[in-house]
NUTOR-946167 format. One record per residue (C-alpha): x, y, z; residue number from 0; residue in one letter. Coordinates in pm, whole numbers, plus 50000, padded with zeros to 5 digits. Layout:
BEGIN
{{X,Y,Z},NUM,"a"};
...
This chain:
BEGIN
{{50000,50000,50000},0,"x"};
{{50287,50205,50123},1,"x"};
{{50397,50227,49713},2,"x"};
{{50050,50266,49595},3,"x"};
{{50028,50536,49796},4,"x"};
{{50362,50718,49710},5,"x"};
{{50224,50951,49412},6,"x"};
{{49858,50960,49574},7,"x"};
{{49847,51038,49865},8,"x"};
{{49490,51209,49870},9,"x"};
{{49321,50872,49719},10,"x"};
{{49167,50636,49897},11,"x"};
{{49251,50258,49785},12,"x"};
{{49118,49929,49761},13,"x"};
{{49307,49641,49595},14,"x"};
{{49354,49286,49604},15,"x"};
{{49766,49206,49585},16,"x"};
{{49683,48854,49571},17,"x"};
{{49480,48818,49294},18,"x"};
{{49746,49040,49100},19,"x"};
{{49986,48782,49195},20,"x"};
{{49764,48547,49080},21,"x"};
{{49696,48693,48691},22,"x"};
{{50056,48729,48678},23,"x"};
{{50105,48364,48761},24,"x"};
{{49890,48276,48519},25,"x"};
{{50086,48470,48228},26,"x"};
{{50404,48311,48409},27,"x"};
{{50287,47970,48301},28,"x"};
{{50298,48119,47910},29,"x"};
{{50686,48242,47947},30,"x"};
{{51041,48067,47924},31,"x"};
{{51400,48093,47971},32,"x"};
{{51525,48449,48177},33,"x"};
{{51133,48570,48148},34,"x"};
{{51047,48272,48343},35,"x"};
{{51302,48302,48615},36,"x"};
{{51280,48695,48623},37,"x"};
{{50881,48610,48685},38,"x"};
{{50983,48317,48965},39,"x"};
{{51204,48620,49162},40,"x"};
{{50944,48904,49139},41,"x"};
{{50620,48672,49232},42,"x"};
{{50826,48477,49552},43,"x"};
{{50779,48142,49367},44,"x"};
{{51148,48040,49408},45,"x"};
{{51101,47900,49770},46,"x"};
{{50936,47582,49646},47,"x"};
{{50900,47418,49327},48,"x"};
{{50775,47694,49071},49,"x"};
{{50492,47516,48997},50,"x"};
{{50414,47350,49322},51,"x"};
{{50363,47694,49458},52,"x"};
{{50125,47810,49170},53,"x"};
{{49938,47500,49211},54,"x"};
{{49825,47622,49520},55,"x"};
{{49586,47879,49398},56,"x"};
{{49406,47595,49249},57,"x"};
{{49361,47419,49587},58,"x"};
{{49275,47739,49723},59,"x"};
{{49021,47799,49521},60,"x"};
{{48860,47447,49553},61,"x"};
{{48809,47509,49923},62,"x"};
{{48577,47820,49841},63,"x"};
{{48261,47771,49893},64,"x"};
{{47906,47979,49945},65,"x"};
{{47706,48004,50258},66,"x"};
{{47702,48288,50500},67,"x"};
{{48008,48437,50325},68,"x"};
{{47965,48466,49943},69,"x"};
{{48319,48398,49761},70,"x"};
{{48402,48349,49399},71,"x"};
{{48713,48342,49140},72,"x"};
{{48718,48332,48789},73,"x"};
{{48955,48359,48513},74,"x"};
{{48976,48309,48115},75,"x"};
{{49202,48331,47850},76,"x"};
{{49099,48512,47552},77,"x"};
{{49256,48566,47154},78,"x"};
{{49108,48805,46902},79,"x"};
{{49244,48640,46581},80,"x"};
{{49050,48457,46354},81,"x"};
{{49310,48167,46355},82,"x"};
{{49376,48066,46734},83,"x"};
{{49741,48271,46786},84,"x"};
{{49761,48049,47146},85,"x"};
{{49935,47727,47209},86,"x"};
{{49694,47458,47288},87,"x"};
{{49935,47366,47576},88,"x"};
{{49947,47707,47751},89,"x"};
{{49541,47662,47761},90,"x"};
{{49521,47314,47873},91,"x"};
{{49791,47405,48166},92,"x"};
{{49543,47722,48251},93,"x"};
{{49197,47505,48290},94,"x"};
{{49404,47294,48506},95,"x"};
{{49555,47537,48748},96,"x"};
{{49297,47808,48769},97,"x"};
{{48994,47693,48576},98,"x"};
{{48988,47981,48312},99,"x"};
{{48752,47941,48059},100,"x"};
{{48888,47993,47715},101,"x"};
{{48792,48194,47431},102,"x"};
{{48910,48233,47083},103,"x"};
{{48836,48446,46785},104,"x"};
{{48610,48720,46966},105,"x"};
{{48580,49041,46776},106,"x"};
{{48756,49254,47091},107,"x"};
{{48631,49601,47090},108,"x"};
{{48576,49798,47431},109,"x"};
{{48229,49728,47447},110,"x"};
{{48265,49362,47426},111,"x"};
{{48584,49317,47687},112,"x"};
{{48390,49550,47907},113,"x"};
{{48103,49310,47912},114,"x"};
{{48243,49094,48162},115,"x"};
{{47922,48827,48133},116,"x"};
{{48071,48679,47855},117,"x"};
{{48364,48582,48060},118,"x"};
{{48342,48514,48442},119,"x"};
{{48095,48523,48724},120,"x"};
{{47765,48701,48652},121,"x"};
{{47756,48856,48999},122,"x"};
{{48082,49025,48974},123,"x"};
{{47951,49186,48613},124,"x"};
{{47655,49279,48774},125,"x"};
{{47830,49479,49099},126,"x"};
{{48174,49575,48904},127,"x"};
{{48011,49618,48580},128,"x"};
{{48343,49715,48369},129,"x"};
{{48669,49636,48399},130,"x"};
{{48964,49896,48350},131,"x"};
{{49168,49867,48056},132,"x"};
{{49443,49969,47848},133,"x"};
{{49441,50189,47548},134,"x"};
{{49503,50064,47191},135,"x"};
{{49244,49823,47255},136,"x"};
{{49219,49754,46893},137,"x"};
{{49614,49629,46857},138,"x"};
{{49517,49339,47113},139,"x"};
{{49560,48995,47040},140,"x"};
{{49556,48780,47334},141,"x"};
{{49454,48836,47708},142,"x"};
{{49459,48683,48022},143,"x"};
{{49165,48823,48310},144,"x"};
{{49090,48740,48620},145,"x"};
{{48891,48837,48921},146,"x"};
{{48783,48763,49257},147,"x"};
{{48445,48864,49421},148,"x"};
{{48324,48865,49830},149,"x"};
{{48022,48923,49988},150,"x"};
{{48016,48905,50366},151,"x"};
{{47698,48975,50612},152,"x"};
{{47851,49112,50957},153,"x"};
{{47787,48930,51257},154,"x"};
{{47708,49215,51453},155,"x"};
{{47460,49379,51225},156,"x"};
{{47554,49745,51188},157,"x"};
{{47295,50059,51266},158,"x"};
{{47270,50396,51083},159,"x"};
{{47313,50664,51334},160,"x"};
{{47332,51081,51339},161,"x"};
{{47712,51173,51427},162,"x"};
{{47850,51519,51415},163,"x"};
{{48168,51532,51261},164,"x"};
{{48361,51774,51392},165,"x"};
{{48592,51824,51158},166,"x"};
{{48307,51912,50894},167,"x"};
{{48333,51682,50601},168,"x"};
{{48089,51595,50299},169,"x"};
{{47768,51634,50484},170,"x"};
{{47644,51364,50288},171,"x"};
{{47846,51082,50464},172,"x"};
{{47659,50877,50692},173,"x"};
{{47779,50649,51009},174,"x"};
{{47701,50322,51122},175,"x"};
{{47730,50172,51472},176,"x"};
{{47784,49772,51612},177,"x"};
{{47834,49665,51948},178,"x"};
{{48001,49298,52009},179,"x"};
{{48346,49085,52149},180,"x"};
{{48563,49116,51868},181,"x"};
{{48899,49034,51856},182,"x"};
{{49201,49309,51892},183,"x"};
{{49551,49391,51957},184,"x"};
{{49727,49743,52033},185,"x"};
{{50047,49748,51849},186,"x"};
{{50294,49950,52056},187,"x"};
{{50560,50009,51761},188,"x"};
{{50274,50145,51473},189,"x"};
{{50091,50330,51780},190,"x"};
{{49724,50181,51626},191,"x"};
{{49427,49997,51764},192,"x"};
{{49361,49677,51508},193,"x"};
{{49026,49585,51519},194,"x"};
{{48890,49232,51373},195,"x"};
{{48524,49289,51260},196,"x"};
{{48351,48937,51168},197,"x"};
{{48178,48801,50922},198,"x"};
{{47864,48547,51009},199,"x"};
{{47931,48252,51080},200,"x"};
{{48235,48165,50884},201,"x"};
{{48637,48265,51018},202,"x"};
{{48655,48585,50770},203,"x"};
{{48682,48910,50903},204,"x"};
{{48730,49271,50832},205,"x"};
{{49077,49386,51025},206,"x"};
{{49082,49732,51085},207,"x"};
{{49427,49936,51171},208,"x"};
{{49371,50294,51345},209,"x"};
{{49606,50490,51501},210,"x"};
{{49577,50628,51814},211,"x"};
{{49615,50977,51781},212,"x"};
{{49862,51054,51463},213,"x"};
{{49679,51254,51213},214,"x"};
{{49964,51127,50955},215,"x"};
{{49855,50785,50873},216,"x"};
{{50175,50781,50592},217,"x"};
{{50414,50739,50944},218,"x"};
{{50246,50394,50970},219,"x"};
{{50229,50265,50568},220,"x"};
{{50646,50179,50550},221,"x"};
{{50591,49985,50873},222,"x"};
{{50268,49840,50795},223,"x"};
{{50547,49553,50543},224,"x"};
{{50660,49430,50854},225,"x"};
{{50280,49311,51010},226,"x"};
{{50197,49011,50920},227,"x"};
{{49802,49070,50866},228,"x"};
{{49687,48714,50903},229,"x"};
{{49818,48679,51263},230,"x"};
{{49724,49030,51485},231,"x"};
{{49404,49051,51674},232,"x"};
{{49316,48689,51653},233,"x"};
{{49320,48544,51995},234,"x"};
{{49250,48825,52287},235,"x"};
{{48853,48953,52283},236,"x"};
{{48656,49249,52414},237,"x"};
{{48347,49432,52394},238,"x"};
{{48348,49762,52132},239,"x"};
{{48106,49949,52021},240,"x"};
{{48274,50010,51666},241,"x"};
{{48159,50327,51477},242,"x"};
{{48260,50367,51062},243,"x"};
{{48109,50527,50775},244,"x"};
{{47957,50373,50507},245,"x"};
{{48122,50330,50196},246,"x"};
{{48095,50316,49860},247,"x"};
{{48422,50348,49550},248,"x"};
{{48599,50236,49295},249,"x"};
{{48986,50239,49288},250,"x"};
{{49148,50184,48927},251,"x"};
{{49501,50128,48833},252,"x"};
{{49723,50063,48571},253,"x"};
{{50008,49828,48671},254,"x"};
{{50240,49846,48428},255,"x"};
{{50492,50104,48612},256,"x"};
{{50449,49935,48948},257,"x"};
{{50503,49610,48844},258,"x"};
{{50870,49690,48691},259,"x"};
{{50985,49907,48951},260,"x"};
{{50814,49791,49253},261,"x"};
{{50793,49379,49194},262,"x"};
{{51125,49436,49009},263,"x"};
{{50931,49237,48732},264,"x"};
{{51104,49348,48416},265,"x"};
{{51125,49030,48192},266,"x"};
{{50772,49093,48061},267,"x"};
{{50832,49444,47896},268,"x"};
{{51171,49440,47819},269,"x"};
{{51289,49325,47425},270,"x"};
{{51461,48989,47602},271,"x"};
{{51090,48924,47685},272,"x"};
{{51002,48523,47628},273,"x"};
{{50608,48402,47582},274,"x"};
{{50698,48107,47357},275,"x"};
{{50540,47883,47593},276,"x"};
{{50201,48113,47577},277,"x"};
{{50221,48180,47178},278,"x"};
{{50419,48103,46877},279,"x"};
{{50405,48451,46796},280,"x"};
{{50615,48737,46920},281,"x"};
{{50449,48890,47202},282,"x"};
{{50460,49249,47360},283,"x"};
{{50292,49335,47754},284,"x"};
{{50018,49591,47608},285,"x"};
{{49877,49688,47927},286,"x"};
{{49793,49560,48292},287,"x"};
{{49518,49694,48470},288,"x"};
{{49336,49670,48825},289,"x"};
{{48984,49768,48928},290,"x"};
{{48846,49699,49275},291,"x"};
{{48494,49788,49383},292,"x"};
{{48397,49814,49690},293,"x"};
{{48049,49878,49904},294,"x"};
{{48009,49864,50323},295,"x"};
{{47664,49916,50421},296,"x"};
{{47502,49836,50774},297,"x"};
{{47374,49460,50650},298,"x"};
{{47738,49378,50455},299,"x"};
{{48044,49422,50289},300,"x"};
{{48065,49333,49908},301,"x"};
{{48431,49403,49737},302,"x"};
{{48535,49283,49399},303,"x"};
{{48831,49297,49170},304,"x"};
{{48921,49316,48812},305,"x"};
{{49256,49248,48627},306,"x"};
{{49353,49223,48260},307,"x"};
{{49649,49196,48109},308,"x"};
{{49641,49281,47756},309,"x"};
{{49939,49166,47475},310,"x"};
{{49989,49275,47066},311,"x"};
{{50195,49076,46900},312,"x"};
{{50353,49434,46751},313,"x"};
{{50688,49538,46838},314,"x"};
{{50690,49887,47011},315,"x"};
{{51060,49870,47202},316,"x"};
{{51117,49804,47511},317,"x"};
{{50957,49891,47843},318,"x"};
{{50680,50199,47777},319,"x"};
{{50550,50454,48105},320,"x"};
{{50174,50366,48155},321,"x"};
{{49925,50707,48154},322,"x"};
{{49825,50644,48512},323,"x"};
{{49806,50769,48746},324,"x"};
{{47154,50016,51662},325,"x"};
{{47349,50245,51862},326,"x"};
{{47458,50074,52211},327,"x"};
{{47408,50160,52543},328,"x"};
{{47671,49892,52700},329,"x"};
{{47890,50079,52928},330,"x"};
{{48142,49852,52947},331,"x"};
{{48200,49841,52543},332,"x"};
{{48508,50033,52459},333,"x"};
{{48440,50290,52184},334,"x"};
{{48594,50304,51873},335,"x"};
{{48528,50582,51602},336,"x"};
{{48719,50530,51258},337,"x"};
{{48635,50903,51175},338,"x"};
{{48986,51006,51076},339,"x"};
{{49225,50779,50830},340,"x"};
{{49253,50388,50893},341,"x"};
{{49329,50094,50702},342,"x"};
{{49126,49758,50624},343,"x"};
{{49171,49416,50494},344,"x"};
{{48909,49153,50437},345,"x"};
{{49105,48791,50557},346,"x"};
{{49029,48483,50692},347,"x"};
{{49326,48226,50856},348,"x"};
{{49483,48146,50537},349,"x"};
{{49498,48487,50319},350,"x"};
{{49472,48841,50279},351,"x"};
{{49179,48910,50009},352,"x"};
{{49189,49246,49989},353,"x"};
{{49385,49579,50195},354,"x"};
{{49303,49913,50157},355,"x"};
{{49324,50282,50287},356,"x"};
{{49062,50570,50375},357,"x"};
{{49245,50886,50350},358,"x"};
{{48984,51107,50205},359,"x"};
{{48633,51060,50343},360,"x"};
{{48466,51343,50076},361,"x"};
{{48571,51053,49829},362,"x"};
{{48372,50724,49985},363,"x"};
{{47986,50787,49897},364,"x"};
């Protein structure tokens, strides 16, 4: 987040760092030779056997199920040319590791990427409704997408209430209130309050990070690296009365820049670039791009994301700069208001979904 937030430090984000680890895994399964390794490096898949570690996003995702807490993946693999410019390999080892669905010869305009019902799960069209992507959609031959979607109902149903703020923001945004034991821990070295709000019945939560009193919530981002999000405010329980706004965005990326200079993944944009394993053809990086929705109301929490990466088969050179840029009454309940800048991540006791910031709360409704 801490990068993310470098040249922005007025947005607010949302993202899901695992599922862009995952989309790039999947394009790592199309490259060879120094590509490959330079991929194995920048995505942490070195520890293990390569392909032992991204075999375990497929048994991840065959332990999701629905219930209580709605989760879904879905990927596909797509080519525009009349001819099928994929190797029939590079597909078959995609369906087997993450399911994608595969599509060939589709006449790829905006309008038709953009209609994501063609391709993955209907309920993530219907709440995300278009992806982001690159320009020059025209020039693009082959893709790879994928996306994630969770819906949670909170366990301690939430309550609109009337709350002054006193530091006079958007009029417009409204608060919600829930009282109940929820797990914590005060972290001495960040100076915060994390939070663990949780999902019905199933072990997913929403972890919330506030600082005590810093207004500067940047002091904590460099050391927020260090936390390991799956393991605070787990075990230890007490009564809050937890106060947040509702909230309602859409944070959109392009990934190109911060995947070469913050993953250090360069082998995919630079002329040594390898994708013989993904095409006979020689393949340029086009465009990677994120989207994450996000909506937190007083009945749930419903977050999705969006990634595409986007390749022509023209070359352009090397490496190119992307354009982007009910209210209790329980005395003994400790009270805790996130009216001033926190983060978030949506978890359960295996991964980190989704993190994200509130910095500007004129920019949530």
């Amino acid at each position: 987040m801490y990068h993310l937030h470098k040249n922005r430090s007025l947005d607010n984000i949302c993202t899901s760092p695992e599922w862009v680890r995952q989309v790039l895994a999947t394009v790592y399964l199309g490259t060879k030779g120094t590509t490959r390794e330079n991929l194995e490096e920048g995505l942490m898949l070195r520890t293990v056997s390569p392909m032992v570690a991204v075999k375990e996003f497929q048994d991840f995702h065959n332990k999701l199920t629905e219930g209580h807490v709605i989760f879904s993946t879905g990927s596909f693999v797509f080519g525009t040319e009349g001819k099928s410019i994929i190797n029939g390999e590079y597909l078959k080892k995609t369906e087997n590791v993450f399911k994608t669905v595969n599509r060939k010869a589709i006449s790829l305009d905006e309008k038709c990427l953009c209609s994501l019902k063609y391709f993955i799960w209907p309920k993530v069209n219907h709440f995300i409704h278009t992806p982001r992507v690159g320009p020059n959609i025209e020039d693009t031959k082959v893709g790879v997408v994928n996306t994630i979607y969770f819906r949670g109902y909170w366990k301690y149903p939430f309550e609109t209430i009337q709350y002054n703020d006193q530091l006079e923001r958007n009029s417009v945004l409204r608060y919600m209130s829930a009282t109940g034991k929820m797990a914590y821990e005060y972290n001495a070295k960040l100076r915060a309050l994390m939070v663990s709000i949780p999902f019905k019945e199933s072990d997913y939560s929403m972890l919330i990070i506030i600082q005590a009193a810093t207004p500067k919530i940047e002091e904590i981002e460099v050391q927020l690296k260090d936390i390991d999000l799956l393991r605070v405010a787990r075990d230890k329980k007490k009564l809050f009365e937890l106060m947040m706004p509702n909230m309602k965005f859409n944070f959109e990326m392009d990934l190109n820049d911060f995947i070469y200079k913050e993953m250090n993944i360069q082998g995919i944009f630079e002329n040594w670039r390898d994708f013989s394993s993904l095409s006979n053809k020689k393949l340029l990086v086009q465009s990677i791009t994120h989207k994450t929705r996000i909506v937190v109301n007083p009945r749930k929490m419903e977050v999705a994301s969006v990634n595409v990466v986007q390749f022509d088969e023209t070359p352009k050179g090397a490496y190119r700069n992307s354009e982007y840029e009910q209210r209790s009454r329980i005395r003994d309940a400790e009270k805790v208001k996130l009216n001033r800048p926190f983060h978030f991540a949506v978890r359960n006791r295996e991964k980190i979904f989704f993190v994200g910031t509130i910095k500007n709360f004129n920019n949530i409704i």
